[in-house]
HTML snippet that shows the backbone in 3Dmol.js (N, CA, C, O; Angstrom):
<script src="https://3Dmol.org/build/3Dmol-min.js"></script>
<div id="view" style="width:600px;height:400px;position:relative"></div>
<script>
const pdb = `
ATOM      1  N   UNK A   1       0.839  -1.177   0.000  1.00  0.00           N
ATOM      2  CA  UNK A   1       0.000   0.000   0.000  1.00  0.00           C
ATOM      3  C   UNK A   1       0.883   1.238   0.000  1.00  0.00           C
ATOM      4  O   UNK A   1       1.893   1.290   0.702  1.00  0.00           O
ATOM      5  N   UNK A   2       0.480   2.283  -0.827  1.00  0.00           N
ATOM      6  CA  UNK A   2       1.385   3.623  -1.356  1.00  0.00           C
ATOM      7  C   UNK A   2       0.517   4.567  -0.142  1.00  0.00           C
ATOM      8  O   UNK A   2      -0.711   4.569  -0.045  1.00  0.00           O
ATOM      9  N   UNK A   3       1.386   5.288   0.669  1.00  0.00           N
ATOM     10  CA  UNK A   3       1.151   6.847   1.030  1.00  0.00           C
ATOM     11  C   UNK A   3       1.016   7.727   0.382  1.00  0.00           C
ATOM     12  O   UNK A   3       1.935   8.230  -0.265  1.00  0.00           O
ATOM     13  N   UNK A   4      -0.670   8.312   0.398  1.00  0.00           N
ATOM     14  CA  UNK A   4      -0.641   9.741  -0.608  1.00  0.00           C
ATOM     15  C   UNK A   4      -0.843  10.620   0.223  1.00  0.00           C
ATOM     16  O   UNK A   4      -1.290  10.368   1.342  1.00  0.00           O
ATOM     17  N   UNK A   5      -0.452  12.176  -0.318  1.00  0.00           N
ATOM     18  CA  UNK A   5      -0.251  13.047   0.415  1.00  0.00           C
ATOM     19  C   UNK A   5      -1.722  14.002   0.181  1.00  0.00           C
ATOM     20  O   UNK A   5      -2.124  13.734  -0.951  1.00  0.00           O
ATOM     21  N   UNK A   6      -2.608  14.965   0.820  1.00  0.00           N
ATOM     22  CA  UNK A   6      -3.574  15.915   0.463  1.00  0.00           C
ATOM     23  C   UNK A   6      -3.312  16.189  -1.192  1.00  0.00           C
ATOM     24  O   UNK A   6      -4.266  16.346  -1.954  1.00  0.00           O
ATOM     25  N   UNK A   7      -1.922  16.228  -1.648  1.00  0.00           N
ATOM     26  CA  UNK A   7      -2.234  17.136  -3.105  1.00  0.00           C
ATOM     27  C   UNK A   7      -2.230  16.320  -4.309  1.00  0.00           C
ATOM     28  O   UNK A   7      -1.935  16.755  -5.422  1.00  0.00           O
ATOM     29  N   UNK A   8      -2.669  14.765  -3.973  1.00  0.00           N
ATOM     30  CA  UNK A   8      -1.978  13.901  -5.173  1.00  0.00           C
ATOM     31  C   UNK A   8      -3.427  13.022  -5.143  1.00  0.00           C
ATOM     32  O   UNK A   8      -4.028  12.432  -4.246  1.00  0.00           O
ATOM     33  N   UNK A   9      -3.656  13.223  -6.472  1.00  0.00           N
ATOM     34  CA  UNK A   9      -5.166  12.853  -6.511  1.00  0.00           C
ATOM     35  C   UNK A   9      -5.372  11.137  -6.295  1.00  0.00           C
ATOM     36  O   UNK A   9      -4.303  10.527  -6.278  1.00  0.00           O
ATOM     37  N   UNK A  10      -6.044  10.684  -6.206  1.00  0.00           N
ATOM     38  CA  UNK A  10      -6.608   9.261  -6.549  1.00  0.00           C
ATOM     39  C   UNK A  10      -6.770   8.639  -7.662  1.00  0.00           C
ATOM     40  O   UNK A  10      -7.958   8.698  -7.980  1.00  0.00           O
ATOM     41  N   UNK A  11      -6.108   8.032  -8.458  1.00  0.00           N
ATOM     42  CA  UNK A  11      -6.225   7.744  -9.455  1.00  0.00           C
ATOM     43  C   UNK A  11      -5.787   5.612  -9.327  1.00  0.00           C
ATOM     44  O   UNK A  11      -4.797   5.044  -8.865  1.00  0.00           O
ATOM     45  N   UNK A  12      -6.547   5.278  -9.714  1.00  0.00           N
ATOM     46  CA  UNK A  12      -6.582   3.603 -10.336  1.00  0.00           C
ATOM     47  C   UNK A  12      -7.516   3.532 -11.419  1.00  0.00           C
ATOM     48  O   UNK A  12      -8.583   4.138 -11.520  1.00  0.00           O
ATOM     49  N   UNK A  13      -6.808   2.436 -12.499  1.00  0.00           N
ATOM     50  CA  UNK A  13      -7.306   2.513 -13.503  1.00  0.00           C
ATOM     51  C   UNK A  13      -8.484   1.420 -13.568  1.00  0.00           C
ATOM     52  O   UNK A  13      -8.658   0.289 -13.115  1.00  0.00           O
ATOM     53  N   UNK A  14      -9.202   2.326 -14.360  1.00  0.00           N
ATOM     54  CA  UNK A  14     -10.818   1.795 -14.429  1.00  0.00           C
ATOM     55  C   UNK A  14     -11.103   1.606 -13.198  1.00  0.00           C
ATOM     56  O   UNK A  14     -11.435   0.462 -12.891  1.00  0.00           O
ATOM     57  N   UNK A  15     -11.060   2.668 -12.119  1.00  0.00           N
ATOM     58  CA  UNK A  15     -11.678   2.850 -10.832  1.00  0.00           C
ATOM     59  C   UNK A  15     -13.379   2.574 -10.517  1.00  0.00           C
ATOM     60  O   UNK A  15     -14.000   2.084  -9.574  1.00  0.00           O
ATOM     61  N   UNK A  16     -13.749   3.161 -11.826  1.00  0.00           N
ATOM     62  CA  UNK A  16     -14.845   3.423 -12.405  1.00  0.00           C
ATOM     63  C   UNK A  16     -15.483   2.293 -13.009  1.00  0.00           C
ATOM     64  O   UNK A  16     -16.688   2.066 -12.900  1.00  0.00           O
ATOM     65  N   UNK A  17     -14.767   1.666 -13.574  1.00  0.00           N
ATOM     66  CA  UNK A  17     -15.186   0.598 -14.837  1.00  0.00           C
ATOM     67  C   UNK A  17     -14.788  -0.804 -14.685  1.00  0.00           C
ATOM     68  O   UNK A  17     -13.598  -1.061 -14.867  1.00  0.00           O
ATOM     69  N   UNK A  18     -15.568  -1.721 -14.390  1.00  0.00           N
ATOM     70  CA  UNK A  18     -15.656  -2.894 -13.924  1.00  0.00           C
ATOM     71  C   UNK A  18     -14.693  -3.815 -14.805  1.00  0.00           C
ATOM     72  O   UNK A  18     -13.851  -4.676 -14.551  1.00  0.00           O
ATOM     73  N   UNK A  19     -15.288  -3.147 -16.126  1.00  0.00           N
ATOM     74  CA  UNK A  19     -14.921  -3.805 -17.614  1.00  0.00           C
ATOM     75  C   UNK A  19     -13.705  -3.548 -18.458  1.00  0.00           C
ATOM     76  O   UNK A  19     -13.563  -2.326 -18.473  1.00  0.00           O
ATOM     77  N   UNK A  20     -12.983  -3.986 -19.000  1.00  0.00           N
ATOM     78  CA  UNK A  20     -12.109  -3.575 -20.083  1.00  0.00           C
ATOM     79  C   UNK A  20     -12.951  -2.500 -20.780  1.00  0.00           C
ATOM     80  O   UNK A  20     -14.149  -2.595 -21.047  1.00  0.00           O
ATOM     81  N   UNK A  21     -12.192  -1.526 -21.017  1.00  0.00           N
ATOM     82  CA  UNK A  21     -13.045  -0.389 -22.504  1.00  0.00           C
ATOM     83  C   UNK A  21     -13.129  -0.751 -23.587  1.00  0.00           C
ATOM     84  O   UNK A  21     -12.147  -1.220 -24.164  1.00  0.00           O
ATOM     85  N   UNK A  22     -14.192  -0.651 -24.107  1.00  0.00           N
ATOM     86  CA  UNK A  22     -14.177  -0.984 -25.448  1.00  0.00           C
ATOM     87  C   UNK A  22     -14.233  -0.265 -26.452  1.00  0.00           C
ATOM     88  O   UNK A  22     -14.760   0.827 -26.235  1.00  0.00           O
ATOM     89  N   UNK A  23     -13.775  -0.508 -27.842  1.00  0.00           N
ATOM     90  CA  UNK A  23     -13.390   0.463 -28.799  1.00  0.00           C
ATOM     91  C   UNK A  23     -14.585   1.863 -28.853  1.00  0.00           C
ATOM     92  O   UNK A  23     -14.390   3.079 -28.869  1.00  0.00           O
ATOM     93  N   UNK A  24     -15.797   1.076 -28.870  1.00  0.00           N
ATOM     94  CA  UNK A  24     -16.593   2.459 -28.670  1.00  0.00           C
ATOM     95  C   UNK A  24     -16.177   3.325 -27.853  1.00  0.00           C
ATOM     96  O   UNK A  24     -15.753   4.461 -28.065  1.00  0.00           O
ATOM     97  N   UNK A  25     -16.335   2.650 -26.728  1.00  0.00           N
ATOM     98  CA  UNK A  25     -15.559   3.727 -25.640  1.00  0.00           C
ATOM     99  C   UNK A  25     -14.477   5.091 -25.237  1.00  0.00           C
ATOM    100  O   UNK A  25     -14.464   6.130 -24.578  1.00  0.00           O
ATOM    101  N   UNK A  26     -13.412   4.062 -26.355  1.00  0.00           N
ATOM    102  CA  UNK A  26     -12.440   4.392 -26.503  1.00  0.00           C
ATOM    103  C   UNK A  26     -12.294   5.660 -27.751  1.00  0.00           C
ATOM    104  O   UNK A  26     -11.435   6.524 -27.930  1.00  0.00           O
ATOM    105  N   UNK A  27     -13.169   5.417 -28.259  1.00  0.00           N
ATOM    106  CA  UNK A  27     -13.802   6.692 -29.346  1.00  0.00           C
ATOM    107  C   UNK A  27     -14.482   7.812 -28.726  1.00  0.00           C
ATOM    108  O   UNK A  27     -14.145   8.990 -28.844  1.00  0.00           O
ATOM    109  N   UNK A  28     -15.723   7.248 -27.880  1.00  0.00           N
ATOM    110  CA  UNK A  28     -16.743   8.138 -27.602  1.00  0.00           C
ATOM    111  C   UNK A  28     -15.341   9.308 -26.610  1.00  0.00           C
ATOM    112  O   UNK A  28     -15.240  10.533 -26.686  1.00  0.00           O
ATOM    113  N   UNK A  29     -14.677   8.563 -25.972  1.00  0.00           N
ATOM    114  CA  UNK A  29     -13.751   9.113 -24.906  1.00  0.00           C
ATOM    115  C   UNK A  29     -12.838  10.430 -25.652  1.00  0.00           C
ATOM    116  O   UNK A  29     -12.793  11.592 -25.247  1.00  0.00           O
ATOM    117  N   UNK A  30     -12.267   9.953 -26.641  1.00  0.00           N
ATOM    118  CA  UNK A  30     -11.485  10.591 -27.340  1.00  0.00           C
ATOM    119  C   UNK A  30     -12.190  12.101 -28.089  1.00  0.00           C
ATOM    120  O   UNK A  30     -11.809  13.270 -28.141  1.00  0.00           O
ATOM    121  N   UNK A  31     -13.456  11.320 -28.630  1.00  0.00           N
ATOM    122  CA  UNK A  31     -14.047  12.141 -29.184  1.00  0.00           C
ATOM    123  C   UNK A  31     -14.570  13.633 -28.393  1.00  0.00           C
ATOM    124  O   UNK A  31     -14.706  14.798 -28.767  1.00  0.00           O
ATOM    125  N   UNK A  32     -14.780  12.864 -27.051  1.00  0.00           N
ATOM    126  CA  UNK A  32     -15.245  13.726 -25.873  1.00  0.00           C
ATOM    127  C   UNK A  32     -14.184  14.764 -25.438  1.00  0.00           C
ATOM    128  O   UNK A  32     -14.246  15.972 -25.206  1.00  0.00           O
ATOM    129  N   UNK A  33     -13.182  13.845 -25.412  1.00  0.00           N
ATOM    130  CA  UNK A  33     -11.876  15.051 -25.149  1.00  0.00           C
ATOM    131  C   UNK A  33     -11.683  16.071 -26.385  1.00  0.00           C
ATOM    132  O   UNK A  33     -11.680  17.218 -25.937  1.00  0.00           O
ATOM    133  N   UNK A  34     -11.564  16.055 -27.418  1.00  0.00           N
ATOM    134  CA  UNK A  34     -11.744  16.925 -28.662  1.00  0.00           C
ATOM    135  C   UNK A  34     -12.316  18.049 -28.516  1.00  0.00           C
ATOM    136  O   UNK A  34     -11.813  19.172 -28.554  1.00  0.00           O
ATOM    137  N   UNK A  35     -13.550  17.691 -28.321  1.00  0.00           N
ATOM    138  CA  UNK A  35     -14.850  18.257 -27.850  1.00  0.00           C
ATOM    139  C   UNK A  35     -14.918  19.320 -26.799  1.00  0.00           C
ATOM    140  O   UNK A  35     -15.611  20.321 -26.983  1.00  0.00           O
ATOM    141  N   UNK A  36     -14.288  19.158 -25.800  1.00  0.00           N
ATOM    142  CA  UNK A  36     -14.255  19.747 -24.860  1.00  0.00           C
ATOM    143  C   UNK A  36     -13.061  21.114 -25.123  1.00  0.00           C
ATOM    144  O   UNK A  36     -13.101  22.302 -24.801  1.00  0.00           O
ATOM    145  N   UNK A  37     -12.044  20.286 -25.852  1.00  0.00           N
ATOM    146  CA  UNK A  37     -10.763  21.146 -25.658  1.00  0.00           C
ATOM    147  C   UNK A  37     -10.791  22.326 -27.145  1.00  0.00           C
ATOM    148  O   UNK A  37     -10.064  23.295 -27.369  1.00  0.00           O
ATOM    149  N   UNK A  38     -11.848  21.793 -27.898  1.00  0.00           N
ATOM    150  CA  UNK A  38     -12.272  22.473 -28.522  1.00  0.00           C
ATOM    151  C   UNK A  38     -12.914  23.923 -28.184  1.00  0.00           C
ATOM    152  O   UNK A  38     -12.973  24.901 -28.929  1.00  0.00           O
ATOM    153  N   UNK A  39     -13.455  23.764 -26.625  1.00  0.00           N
ATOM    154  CA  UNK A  39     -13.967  25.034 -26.060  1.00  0.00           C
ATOM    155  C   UNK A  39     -15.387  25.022 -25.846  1.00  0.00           C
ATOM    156  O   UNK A  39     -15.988  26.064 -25.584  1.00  0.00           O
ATOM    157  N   UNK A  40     -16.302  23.247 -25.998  1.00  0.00           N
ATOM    158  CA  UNK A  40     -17.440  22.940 -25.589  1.00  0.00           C
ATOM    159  C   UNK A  40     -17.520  23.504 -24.179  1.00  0.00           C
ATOM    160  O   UNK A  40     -16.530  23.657 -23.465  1.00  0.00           O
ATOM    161  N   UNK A  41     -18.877  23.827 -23.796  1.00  0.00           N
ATOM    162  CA  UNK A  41     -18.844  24.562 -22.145  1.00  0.00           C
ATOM    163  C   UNK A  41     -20.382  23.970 -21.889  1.00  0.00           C
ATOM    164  O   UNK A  41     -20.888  23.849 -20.774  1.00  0.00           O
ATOM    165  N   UNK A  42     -20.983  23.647 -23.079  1.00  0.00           N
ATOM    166  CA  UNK A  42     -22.654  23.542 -22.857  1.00  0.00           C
ATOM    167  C   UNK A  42     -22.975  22.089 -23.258  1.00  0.00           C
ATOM    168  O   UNK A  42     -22.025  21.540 -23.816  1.00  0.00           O
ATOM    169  N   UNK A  43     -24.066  21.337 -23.114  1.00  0.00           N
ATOM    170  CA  UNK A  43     -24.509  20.294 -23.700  1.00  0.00           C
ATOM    171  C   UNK A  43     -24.824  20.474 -25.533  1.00  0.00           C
ATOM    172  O   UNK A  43     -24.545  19.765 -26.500  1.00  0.00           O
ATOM    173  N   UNK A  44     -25.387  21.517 -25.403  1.00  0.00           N
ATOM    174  CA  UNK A  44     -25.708  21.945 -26.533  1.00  0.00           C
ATOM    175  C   UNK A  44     -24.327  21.472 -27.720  1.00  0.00           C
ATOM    176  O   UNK A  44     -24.267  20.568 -28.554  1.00  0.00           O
ATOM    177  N   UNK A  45     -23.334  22.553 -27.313  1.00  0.00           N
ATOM    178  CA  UNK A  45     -21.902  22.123 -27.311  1.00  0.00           C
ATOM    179  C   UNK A  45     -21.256  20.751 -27.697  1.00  0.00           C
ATOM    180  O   UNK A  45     -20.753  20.424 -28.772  1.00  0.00           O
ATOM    181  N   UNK A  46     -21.371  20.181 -26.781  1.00  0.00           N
ATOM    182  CA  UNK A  46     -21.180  18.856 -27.491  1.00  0.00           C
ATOM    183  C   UNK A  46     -21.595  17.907 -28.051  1.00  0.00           C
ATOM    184  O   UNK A  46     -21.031  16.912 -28.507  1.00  0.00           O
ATOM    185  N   UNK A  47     -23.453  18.479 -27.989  1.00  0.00           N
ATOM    186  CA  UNK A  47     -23.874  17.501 -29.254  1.00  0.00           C
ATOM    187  C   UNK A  47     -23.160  17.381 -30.539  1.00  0.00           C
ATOM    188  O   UNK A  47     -22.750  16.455 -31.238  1.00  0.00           O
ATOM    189  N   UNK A  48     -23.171  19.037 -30.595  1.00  0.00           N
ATOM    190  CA  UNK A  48     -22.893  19.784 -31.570  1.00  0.00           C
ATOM    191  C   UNK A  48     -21.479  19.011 -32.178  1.00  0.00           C
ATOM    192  O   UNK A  48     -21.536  18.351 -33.216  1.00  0.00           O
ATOM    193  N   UNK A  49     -20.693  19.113 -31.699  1.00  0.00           N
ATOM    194  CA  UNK A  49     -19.242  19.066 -31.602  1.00  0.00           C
ATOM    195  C   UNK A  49     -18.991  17.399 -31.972  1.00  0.00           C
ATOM    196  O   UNK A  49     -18.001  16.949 -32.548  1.00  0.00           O
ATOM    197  N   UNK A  50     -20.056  16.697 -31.524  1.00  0.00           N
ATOM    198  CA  UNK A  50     -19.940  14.959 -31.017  1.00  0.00           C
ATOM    199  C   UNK A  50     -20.558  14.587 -33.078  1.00  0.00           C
ATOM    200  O   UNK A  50     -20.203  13.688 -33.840  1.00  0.00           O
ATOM    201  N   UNK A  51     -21.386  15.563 -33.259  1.00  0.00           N
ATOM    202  CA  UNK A  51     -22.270  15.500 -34.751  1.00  0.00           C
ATOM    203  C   UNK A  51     -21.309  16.330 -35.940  1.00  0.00           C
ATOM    204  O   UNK A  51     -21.726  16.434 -37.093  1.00  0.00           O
ATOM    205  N   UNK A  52     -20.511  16.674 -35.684  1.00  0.00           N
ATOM    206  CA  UNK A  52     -19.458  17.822 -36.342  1.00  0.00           C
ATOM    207  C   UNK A  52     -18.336  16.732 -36.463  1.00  0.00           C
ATOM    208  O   UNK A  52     -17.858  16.571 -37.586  1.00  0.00           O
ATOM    209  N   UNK A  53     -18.035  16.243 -35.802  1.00  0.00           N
ATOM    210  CA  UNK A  53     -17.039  14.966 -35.706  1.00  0.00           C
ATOM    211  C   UNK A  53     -17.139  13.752 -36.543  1.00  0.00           C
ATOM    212  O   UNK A  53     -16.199  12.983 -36.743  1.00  0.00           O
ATOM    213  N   UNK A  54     -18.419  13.616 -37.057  1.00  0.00           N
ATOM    214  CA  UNK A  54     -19.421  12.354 -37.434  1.00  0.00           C
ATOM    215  C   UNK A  54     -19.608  11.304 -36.525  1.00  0.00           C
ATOM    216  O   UNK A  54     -20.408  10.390 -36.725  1.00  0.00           O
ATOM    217  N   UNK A  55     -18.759  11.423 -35.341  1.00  0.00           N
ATOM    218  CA  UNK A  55     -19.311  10.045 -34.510  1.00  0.00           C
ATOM    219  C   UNK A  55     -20.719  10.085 -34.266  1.00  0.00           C
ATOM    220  O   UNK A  55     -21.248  11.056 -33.726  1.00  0.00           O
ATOM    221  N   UNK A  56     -21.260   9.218 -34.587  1.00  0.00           N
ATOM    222  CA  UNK A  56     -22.939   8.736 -34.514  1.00  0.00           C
ATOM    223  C   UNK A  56     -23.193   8.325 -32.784  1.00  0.00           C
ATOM    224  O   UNK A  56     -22.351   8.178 -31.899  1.00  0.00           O
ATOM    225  N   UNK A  57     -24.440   8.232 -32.740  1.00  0.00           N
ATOM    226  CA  UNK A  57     -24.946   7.806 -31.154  1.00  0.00           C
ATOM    227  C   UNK A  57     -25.123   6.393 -31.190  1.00  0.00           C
ATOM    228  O   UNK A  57     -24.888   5.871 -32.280  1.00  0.00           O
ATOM    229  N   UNK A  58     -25.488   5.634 -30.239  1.00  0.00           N
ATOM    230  CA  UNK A  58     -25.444   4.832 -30.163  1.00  0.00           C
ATOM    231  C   UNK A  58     -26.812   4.336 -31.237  1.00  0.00           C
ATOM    232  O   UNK A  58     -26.640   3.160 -31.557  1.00  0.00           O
ATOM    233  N   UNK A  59     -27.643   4.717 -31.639  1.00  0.00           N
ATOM    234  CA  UNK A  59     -28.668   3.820 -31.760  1.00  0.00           C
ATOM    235  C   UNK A  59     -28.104   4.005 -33.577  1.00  0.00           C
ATOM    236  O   UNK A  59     -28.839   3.407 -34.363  1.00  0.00           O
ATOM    237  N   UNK A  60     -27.009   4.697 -34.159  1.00  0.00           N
ATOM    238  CA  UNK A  60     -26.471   4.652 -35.602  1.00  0.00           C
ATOM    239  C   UNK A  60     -27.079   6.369 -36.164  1.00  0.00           C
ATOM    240  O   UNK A  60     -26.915   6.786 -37.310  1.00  0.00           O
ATOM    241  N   UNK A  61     -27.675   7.032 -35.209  1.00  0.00           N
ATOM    242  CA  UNK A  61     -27.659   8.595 -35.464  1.00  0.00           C
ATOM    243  C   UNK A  61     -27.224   9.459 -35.027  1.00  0.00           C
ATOM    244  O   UNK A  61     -26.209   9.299 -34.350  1.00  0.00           O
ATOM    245  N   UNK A  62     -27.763  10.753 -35.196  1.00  0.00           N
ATOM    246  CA  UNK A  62     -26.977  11.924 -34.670  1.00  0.00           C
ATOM    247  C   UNK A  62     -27.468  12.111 -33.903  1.00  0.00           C
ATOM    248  O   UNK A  62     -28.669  11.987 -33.664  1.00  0.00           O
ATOM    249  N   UNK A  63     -26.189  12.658 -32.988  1.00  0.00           N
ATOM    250  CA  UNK A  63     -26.429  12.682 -31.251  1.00  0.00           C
ATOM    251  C   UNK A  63     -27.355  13.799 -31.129  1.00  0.00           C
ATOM    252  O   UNK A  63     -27.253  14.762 -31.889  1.00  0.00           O
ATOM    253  N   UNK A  64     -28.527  13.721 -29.950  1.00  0.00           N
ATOM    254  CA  UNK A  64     -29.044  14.556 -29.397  1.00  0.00           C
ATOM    255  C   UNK A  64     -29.298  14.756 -28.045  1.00  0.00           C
ATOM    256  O   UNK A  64     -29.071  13.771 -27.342  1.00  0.00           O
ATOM    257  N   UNK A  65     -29.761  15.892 -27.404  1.00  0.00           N
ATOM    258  CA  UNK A  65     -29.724  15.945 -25.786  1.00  0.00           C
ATOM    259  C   UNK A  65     -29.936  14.725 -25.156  1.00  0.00           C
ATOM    260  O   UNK A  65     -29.210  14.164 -24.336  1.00  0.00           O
ATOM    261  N   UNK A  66     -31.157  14.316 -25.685  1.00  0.00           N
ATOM    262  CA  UNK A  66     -31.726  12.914 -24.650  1.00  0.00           C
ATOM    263  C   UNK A  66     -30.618  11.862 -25.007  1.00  0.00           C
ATOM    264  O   UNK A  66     -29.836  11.454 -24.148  1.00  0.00           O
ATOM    265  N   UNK A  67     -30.589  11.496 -26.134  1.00  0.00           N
ATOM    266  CA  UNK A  67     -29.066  10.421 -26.661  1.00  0.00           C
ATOM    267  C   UNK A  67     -28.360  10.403 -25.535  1.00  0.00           C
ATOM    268  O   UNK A  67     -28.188   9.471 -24.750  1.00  0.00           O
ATOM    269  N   UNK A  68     -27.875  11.731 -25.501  1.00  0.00           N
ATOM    270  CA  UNK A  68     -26.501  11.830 -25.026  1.00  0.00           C
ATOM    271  C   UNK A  68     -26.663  11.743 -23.478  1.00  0.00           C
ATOM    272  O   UNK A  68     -25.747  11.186 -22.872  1.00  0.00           O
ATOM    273  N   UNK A  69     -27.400  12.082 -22.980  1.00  0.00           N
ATOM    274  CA  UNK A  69     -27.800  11.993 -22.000  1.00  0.00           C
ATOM    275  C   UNK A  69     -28.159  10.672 -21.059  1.00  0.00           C
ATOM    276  O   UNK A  69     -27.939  10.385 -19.882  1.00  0.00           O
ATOM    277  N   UNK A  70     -28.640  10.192 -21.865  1.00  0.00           N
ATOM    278  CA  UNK A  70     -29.220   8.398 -21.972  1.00  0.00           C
ATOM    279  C   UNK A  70     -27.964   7.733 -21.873  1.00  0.00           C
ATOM    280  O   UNK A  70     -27.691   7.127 -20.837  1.00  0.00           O
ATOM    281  N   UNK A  71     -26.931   7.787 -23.112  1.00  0.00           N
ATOM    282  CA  UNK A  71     -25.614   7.583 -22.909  1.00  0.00           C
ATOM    283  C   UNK A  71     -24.945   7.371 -22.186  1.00  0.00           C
ATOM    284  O   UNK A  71     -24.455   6.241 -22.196  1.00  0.00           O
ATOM    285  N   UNK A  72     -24.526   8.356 -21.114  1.00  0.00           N
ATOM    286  CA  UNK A  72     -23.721   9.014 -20.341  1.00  0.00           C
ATOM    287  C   UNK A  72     -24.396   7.684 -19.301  1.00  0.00           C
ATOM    288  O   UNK A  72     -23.602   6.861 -18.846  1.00  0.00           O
ATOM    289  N   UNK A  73     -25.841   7.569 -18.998  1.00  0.00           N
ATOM    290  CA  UNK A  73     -26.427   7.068 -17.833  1.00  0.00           C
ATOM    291  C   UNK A  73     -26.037   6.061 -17.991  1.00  0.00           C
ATOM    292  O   UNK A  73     -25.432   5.581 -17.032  1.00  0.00           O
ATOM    293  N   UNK A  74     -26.166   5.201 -19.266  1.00  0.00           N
ATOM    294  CA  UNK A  74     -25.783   4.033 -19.573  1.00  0.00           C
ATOM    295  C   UNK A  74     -23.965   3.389 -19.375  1.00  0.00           C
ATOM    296  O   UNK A  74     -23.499   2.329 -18.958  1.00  0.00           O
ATOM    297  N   UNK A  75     -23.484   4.399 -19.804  1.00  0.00           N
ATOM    298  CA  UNK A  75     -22.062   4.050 -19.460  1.00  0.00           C
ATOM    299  C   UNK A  75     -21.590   4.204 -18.151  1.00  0.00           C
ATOM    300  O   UNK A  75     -20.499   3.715 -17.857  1.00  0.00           O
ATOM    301  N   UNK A  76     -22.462   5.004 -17.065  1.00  0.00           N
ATOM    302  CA  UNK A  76     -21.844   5.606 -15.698  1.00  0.00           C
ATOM    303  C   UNK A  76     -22.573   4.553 -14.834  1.00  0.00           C
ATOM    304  O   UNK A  76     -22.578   4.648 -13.607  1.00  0.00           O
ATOM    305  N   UNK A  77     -23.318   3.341 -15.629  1.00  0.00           N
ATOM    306  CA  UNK A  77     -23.667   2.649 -14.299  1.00  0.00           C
ATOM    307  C   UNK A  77     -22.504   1.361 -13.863  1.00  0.00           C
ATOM    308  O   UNK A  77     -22.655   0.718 -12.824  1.00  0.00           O
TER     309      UNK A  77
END
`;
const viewer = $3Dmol.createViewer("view");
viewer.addModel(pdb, "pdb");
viewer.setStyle({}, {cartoon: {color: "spectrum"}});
viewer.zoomTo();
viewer.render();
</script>
């Protein structure tokens, strides 16, 4: 077991994620980072940005609020 100090965050991989990532994932992720560093700030934003990209939603269309939203729920459980 490692000693961390107050300023050194928590980090283990797939802390979060039970599962290996999978290539979607590994897209939607990437794509998300793009997205963001692009200067997304809103949902709106990264529909936008997620449909500007061409990555499709899950169901083979273009992403929209609820999609994405639905998404997010689906991958964060």
């Amino acid at each position: 077991m490692t000693t961390r100090t107050a300023r050194e965050p928590y980090l283990e991989a797939n802390q979060t994620h039970p599962e290996p990532i999978t290539p979607y994932e590994m897209k939607l992720s990437g794509s998300l980072t793009e997205v963001f560093s692009s200067g997304a700030t809103t949902l709106d934003d990264v529909v936008a940005g997620l449909n500007a990209l061409g990555l499709h939603g899950p169901d083979g269309k273009a992403w929209s609020d609820d999609t994405f939203r639905a998404e997010m729920r689906r991958l964060g459980k």
